[in-house]
C-alpha positions as CSV (number, residue, x, y, z in Angstrom):
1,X,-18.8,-61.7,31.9
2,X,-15.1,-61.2,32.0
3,X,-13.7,-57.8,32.1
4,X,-11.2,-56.1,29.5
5,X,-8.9,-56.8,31.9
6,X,-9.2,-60.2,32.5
7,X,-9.3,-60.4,28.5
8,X,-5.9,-59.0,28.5
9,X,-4.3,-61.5,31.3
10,X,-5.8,-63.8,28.7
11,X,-3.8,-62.7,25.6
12,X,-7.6,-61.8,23.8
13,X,-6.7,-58.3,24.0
14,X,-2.9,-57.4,23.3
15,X,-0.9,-55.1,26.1
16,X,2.3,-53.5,26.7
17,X,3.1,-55.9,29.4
18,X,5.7,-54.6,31.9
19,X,5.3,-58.1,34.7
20,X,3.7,-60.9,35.3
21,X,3.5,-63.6,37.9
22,X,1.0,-66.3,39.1
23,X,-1.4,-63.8,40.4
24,X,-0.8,-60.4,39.0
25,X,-0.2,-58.3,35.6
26,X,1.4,-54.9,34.6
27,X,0.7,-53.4,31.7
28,X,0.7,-49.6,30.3
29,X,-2.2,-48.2,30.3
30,X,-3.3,-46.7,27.2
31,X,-5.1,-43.6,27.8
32,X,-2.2,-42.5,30.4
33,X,-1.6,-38.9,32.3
34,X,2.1,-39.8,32.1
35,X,5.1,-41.5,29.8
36,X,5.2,-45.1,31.7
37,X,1.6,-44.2,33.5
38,X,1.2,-48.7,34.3
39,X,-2.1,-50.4,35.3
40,X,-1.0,-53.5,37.9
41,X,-4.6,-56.0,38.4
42,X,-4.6,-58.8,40.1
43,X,-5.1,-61.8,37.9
44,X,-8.4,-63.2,39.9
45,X,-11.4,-60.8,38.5
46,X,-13.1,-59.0,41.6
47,X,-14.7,-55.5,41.3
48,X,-13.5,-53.3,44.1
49,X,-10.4,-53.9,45.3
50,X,-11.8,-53.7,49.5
51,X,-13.2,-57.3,48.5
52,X,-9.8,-58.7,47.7
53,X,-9.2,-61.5,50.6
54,X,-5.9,-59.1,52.9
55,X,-3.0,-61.9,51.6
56,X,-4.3,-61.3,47.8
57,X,-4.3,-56.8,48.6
58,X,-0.8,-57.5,50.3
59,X,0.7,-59.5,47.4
60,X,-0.8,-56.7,44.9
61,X,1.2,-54.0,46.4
62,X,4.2,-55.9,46.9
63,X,4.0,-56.1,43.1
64,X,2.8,-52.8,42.2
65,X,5.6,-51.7,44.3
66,X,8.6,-53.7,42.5
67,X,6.1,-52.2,39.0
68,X,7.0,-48.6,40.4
69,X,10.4,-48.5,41.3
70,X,11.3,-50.2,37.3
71,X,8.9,-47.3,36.2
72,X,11.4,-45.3,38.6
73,X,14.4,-46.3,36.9
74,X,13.6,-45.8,33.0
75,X,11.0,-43.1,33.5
76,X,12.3,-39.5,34.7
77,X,10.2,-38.3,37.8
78,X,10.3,-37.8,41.3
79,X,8.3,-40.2,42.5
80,X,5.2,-42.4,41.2
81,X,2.0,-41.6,42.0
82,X,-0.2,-44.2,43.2
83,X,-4.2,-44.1,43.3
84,X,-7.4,-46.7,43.1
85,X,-10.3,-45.3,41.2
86,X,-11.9,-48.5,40.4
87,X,-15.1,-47.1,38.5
88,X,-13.9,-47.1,35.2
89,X,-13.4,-51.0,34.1
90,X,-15.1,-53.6,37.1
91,X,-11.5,-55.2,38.0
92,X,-10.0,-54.0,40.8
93,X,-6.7,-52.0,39.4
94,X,-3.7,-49.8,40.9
95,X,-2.4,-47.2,38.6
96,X,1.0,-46.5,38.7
97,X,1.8,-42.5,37.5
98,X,5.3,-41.4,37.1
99,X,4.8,-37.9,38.8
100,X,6.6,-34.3,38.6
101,X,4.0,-32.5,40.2
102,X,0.8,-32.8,42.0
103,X,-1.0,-31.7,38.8
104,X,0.2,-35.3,37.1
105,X,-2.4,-37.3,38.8
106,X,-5.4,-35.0,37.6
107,X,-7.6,-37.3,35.8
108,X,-9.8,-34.3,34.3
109,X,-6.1,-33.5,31.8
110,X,-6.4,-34.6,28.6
111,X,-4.7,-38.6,28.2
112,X,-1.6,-38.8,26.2
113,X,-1.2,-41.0,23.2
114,X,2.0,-42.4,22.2
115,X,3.2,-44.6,18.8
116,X,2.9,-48.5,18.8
117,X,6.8,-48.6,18.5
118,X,7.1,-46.0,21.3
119,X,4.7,-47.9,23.6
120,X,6.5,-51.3,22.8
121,X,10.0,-49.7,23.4
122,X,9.2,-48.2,26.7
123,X,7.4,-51.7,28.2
124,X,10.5,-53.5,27.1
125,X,12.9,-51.2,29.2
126,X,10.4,-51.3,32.1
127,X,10.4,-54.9,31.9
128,X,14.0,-55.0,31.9
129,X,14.7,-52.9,34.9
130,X,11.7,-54.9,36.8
131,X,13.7,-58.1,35.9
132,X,17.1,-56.4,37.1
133,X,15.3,-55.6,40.6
């Protein structure tokens, strides 16, 4: 059964997209810690992200890296926070947390919620800066 994920490389499920390519996908995630708080997958459905082949993992964080400086650029923090969970959704995911302090990556906090419009306004500047890189 395909994951949510997977769903959303699709175009069944709609996402803030922030990139794409052949093999991966950005996207805000929408229960996020932080303003501009991105989910990058890789395209190809695996679980747990140790079972992705070594050139797949590689290309995923060349990607996730060019997804965090954009986030960099539009979203004010000092750095962005990267972690692997991988026991919510069965898709191997990296997110991407603009951070200001240890504290921002504390998934016990309560998740933001932002507007439609908002949302849709900060993915199109994201995507703009990730184009400009």
């Amino acid at each position: 059964m395909a994951s949510i994920f997977s769903k959303i490389v699709k175009g069944d499920i709609p996402s803030y997209k922030i990139a794409e390519d052949d093999n991966y996908y950005a996207f805000l995630d929408i229960n996020p810690l932080a303003k501009g708080h991105t989910l990058v997958i890789p395209k190809r459905e695996t679980d747990y992200i140790f079972d992705i082949d070594d050139s797949e993992l590689g290309g995923l964080m060349v990607f996730a890296k060019k997804v965090g400086l954009a986030i960099e650029n539009v979203v004010e923090c000092k750095r962005i926070g990267v972690t692997v969970i991988g026991l919510e959704v069965a898709h191997a995911h990296i997110h991407l947390i603009p951070l200001n302090s240890l504290y921002d990556m504390d998934f016990k906090q309560p998740k933001l919620s932002f507007s439609a419009e908002d949302n849709t306004m900060l993915s199109e500047k994201i995507r703009e800066a990730y184009k400009a890189l």
